[in-house]
C-alpha positions as CSV (number, residue, x, y, z in Angstrom):
1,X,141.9,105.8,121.7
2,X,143.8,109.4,122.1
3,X,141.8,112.3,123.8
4,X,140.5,115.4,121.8
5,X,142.5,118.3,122.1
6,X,141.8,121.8,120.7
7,X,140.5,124.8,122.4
8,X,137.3,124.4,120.6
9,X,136.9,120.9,122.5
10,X,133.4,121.6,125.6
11,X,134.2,121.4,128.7
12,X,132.7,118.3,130.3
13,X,129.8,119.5,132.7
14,X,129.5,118.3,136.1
15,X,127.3,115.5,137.2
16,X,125.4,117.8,139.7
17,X,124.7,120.0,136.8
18,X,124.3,117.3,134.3
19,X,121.0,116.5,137.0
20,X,119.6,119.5,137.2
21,X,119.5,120.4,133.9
22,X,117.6,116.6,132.9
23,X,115.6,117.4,136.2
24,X,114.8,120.5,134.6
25,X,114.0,118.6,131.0
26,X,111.5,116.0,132.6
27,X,109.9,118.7,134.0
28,X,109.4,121.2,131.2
29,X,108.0,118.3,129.2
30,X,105.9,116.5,132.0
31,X,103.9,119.8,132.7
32,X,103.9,121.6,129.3
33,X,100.3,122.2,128.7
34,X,99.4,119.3,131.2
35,X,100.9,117.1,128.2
36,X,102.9,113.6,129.1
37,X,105.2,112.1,126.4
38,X,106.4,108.3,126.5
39,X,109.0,107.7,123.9
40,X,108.8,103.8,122.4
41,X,112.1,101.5,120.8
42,X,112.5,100.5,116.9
43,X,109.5,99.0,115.2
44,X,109.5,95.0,115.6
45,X,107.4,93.6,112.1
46,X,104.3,91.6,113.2
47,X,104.2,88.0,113.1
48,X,100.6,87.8,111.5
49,X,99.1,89.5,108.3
50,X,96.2,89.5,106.0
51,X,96.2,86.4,103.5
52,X,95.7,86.2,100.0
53,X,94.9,83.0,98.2
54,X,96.5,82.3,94.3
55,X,94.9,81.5,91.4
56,X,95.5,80.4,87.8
57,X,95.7,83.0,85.1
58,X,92.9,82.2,83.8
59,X,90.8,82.8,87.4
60,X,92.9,85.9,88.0
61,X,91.5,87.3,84.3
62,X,87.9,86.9,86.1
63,X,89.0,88.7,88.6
64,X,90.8,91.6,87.1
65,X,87.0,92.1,85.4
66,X,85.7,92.7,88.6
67,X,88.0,95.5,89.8
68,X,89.1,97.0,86.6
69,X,86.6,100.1,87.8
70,X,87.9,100.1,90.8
71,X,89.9,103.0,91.6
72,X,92.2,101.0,94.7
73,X,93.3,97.7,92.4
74,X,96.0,97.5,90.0
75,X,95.9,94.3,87.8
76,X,99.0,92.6,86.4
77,X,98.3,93.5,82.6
78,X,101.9,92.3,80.9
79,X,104.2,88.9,82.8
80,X,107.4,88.0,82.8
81,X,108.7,86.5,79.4
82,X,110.4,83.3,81.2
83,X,107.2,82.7,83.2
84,X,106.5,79.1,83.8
85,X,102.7,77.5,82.6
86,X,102.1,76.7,86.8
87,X,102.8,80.4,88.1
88,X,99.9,81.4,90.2
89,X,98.3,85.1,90.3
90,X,97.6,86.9,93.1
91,X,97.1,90.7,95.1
92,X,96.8,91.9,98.6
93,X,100.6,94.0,98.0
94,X,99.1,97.8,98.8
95,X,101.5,100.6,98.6
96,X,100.2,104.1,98.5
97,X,96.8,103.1,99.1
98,X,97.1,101.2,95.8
99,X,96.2,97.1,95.9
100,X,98.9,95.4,93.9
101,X,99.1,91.9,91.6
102,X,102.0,89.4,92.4
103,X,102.9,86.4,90.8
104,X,103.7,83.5,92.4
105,X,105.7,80.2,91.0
106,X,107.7,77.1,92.5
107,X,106.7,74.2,95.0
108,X,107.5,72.8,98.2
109,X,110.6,71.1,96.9
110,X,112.6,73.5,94.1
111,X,111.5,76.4,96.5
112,X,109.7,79.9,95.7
113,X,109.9,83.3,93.8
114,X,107.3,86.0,93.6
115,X,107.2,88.9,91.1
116,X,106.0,92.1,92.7
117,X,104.1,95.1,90.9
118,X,106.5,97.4,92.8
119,X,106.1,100.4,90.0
120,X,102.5,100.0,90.8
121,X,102.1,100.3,86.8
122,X,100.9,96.4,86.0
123,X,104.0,95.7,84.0
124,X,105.9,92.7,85.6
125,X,107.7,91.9,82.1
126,X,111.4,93.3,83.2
127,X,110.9,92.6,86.8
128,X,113.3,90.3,88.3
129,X,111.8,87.8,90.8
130,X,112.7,87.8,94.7
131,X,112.9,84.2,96.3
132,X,111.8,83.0,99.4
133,X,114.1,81.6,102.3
134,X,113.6,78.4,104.2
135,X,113.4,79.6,107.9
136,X,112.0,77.6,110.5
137,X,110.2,75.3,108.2
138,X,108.1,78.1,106.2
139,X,109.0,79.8,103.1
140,X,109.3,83.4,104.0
141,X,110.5,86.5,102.2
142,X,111.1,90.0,103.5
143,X,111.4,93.0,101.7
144,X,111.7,96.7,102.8
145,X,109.3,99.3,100.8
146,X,109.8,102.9,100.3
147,X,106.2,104.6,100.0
148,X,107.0,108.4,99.8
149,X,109.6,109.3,102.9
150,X,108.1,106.7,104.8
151,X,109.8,103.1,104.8
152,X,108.4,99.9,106.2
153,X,109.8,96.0,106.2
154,X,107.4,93.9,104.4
155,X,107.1,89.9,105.3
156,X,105.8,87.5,102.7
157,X,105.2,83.6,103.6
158,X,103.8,81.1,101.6
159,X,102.0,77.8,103.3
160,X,99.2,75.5,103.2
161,X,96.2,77.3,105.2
162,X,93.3,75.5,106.5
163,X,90.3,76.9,105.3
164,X,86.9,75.5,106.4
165,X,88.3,72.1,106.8
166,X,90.1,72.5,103.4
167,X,94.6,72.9,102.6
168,X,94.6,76.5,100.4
169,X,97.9,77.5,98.7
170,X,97.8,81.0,100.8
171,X,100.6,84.1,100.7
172,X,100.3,85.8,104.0
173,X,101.6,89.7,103.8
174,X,102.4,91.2,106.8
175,X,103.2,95.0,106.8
176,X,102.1,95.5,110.4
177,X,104.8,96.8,112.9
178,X,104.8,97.5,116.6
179,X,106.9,100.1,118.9
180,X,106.7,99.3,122.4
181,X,107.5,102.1,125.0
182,X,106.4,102.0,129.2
183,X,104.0,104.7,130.5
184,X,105.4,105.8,134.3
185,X,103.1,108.3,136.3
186,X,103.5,108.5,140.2
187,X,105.4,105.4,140.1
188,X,102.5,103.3,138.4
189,X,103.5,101.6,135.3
190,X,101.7,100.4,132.3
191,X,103.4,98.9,129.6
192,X,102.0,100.3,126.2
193,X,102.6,99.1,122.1
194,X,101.7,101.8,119.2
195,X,100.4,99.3,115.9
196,X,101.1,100.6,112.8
197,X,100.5,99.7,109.2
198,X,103.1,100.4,106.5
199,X,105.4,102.4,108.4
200,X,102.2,104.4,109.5
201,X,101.2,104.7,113.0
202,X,98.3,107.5,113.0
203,X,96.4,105.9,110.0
204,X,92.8,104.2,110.4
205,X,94.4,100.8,110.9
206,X,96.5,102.0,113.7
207,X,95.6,101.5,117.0
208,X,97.3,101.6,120.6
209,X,97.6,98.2,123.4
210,X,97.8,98.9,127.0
211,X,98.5,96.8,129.6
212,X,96.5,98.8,132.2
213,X,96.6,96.8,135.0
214,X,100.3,95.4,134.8
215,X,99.1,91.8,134.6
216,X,99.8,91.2,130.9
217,X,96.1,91.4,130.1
218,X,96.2,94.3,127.4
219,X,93.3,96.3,126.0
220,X,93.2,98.0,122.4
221,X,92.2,101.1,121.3
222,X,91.7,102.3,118.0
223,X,93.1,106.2,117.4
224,X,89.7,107.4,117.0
225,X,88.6,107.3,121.0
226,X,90.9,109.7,121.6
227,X,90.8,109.2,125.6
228,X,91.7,106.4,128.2
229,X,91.8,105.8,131.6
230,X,94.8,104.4,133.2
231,X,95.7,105.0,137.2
232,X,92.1,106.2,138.4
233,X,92.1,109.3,135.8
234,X,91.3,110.1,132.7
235,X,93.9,110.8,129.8
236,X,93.4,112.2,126.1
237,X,96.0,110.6,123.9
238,X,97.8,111.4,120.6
239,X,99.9,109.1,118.4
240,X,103.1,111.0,115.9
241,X,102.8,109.8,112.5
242,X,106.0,107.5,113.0
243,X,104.9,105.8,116.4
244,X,107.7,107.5,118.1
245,X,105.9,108.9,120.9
246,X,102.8,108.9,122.8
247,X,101.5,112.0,124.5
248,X,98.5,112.0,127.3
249,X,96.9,114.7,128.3
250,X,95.4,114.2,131.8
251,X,91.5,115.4,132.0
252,X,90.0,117.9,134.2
253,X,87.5,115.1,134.7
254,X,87.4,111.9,134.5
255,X,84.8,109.7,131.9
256,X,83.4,106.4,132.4
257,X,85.1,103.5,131.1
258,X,84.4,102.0,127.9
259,X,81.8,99.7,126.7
260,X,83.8,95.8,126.8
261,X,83.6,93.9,123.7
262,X,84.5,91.0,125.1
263,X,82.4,87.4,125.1
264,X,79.7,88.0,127.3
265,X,79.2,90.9,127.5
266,X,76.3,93.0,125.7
267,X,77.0,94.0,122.3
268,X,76.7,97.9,121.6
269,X,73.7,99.6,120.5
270,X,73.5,101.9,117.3
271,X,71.0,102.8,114.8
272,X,71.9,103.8,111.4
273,X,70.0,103.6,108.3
274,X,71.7,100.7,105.1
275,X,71.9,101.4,101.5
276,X,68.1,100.9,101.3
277,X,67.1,103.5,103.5
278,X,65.6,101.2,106.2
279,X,66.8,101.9,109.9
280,X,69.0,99.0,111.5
281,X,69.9,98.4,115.1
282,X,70.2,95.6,117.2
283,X,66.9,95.6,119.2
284,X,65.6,94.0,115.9
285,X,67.4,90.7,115.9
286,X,66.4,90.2,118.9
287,X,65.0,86.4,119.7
288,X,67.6,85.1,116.9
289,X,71.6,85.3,116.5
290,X,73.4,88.3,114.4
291,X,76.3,87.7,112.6
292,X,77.4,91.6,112.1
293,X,80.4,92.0,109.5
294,X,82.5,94.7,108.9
295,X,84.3,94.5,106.0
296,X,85.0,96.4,102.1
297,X,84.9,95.5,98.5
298,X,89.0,96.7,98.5
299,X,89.7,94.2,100.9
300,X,91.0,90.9,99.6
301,X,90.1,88.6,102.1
302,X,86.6,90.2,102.5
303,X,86.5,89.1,99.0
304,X,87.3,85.6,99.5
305,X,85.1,85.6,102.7
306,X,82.1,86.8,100.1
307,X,81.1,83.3,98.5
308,X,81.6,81.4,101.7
309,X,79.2,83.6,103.9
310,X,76.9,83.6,100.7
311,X,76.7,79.9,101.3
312,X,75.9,79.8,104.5
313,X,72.9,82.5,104.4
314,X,71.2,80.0,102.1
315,X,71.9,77.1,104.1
316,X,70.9,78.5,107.2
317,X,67.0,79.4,108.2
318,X,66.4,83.4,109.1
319,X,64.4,82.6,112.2
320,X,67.7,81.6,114.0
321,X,70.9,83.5,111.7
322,X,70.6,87.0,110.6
323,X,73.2,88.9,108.5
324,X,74.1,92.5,108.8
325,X,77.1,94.1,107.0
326,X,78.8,97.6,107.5
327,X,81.5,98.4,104.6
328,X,84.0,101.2,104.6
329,X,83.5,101.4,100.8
330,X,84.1,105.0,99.7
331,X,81.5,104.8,97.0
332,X,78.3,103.0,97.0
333,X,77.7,102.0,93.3
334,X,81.2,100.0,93.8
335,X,79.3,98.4,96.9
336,X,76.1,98.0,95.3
337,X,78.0,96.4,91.9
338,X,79.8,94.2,94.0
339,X,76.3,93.1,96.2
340,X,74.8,91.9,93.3
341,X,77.8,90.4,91.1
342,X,78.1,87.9,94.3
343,X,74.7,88.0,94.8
344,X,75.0,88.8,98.5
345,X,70.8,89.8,100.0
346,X,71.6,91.1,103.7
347,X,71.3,94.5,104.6
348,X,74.0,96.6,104.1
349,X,74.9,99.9,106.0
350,X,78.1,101.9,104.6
351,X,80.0,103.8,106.5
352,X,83.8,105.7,106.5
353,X,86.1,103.3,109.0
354,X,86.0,106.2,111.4
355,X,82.2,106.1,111.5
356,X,80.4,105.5,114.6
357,X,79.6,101.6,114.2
358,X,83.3,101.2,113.6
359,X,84.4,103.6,116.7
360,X,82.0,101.6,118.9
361,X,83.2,98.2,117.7
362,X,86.9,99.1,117.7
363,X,87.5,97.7,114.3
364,X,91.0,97.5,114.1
365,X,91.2,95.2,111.0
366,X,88.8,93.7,107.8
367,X,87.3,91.2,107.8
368,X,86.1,91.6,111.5
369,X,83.1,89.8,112.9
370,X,80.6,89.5,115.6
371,X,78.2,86.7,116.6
372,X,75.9,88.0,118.7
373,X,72.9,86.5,120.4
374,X,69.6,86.5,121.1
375,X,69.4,88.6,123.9
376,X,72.3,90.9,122.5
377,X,75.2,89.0,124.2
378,X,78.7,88.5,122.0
379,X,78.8,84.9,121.6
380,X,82.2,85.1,119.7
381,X,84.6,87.6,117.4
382,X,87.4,87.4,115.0
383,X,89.1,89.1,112.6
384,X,90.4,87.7,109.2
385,X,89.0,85.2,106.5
386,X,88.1,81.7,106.1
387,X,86.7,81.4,109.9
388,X,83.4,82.6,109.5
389,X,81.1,79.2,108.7
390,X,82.8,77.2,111.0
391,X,82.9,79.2,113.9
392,X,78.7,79.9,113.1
393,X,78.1,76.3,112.9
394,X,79.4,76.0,116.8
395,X,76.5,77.8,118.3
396,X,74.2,76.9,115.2
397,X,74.7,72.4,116.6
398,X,71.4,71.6,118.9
């Protein structure tokens, strides 16, 4: 290659200036307003997402019923012309906010195509189908999506999921993606991932992992706690919108840890009043086990959780399993029309996903669950759908 010539061509700068000056940089921005920034690498798509299960056209009709009120559904109202009898229905595709209908149609052997509502209008007649690749034994398929200025990859794999003992035909959508950066302070270091959802990473399914101690045991918070505590202080922390950076701001003092969720240990407290207007908290299982969900009508796998968890509050006795839900449903009559077209009887308590029972619980996800026993312990949690009965009937066996 030649060398630039010109006099408008900068003079190189020296290394020992070249130092000061980045000396100079690290400092400005370690001490401006007591503020720390950690920068993170390109977003890596996550290898697990929420799953949606198929159906027939005739099921999906049903279904398109039940949310045709509801503000965050779009049903598939026109097809495709060249649409096969077989083609399967389903939703879980949310863009803007907005859950979308797919269609689904193939097999094992000839392979498999899905048409996607990407208007978000419910017309899939002139859409052209996208088709899955064979890779590493699964069908997958991924996509890139544009929602406003904000792009995100999109991962779609079909496979046989075991639910309850049972092979389902499920879709799993992953939109999830992680930036991973290192946090360095006095020579400690604590490697550090920012979760985001659809190219989002300050939204209320966004949440921060830390490996605090260096040992590859990390801890998760959601956005809402605001502070951790990492190296014997106390740090308030801030997320940008693209999960580019994160920012600590050290603490005049320092707070007590956080409550741990995990097995074993005690289950947090609250008291809130449900729907009904009756106070629940904890101290009021007490003597049986709690299975505490938190979940929302909008949620498709909450949905296909619903009839499963129905069945096993009436085949389970009330002096040893009690129910509670907390939904993030925006509007009650949606959660109260839903309640009683599945006919669902446990208390209900709704709250926004930044509410307290959610802060406290560090819901990162819906479905999420909690067993918890007798004497308030965690006996087990999970998040996602098709888990719930079988995972109950463990500590349920004499």
């Amino acid at each position: 290659m030649g060398t630039s010539r010109g006099k408008n061509v900068p003079r190189r700068a020296e290394p020992k200036t070249i130092f000061f000056l980045s000396l100079i940089l690290l400092t400005a921005v370690a001490t401006l307003a007591g503020q720390i920034t950690f920068s993170t690498g390109e977003p890596e798509l996550m290898k697990s997402g929420g799953v949606a299960f198929p159906m027939t056209e005739q099921a999906y009709a049903i279904f398109s019923e039940q949310v045709k009120n509801n503000p965050g559904f779009v049903v598939i109202k026109k097809k495709p012309v060249s649409l096969g009898p077989d083609a399967l229905y389903g939703y879980n595709f949310v863009v803007n906010s907005i859950n979308r209908g797919w269609i689904l149609e193939g097999d094992e052997e000839r392979g498999w195509q899905i048409y996607l509502d990407r208007r978000g209008d419910g017309d899939l007649s002139d859409v052209r189908p996208d088709r899955f690749s064979r890779i590493d034994g699964a069908w997958r398929l991924q996509i890139e999506v544009t929602e406003g200025d904000v792009r995100w990859p999109c991962r779609f794999e079909v496979a046989r999921i075991d639910v309850e003992g049972k092979q389902r035909l499920g879709v799993s959508i992953a939109g999830g993606t992680v930036r991973r950066g290192v946090i360095e302070i006095a020579g400690q270091r604590a490697p550090f991932a920012l979760c985001g959802l659809r190219g989002r990473y300050d939204g209320p399914n966004a949440s921060i992992t830390v490996d605090r101690t260096g040992t590859g045991n990390e801890e998760s918070y959601d956005l809402s706690e605001r502070y951790m505590n990492l190296f014997g202080k106390s740090y308030v922390f801030t997320v940008d919108p693209r999960g580019e950076r994160l920012t600590l701001t050290e603490l005049a003092e320092a707070r007590p840890d956080r409550p741990s969720l995990k097995v074993g240990s005690l289950a947090p407290e609250f008291a809130q009043n449900d729907i009904e207007g009756a106070v629940q908290n904890l101290a009021k299982y007490r003597g049986r086990m709690l299975l505490l969900e938190f979940w929302s009508t909008h949620c498709g796998p909450c949905r296909a959780d619903a009839p499963l968890m129905v069945a096993l509050y009436k085949e389970t006795s009330r002096e040893k399993l009690a129910f509670l839900g907390v939904s993030s449903d925006g509007s009650e009559d949606e959660l109260r029309a839903f309640l009683k077209e599945f006919s669902i009887p446990w208390p209900q308590i709704r709250e926004p996903w930044e509410g307290a029972i959610h802060r406290k619980y560090r819901v990162g996800g819906e479905p999420t669950y909690y067993l918890i026993g007798p004497t308030g312990e965690i006996l087990d949690t999970w998040v996602g759908s098709g888990q719930a009965v079988s995972r109950v009937k463990k500590f349920l066996a004499p």
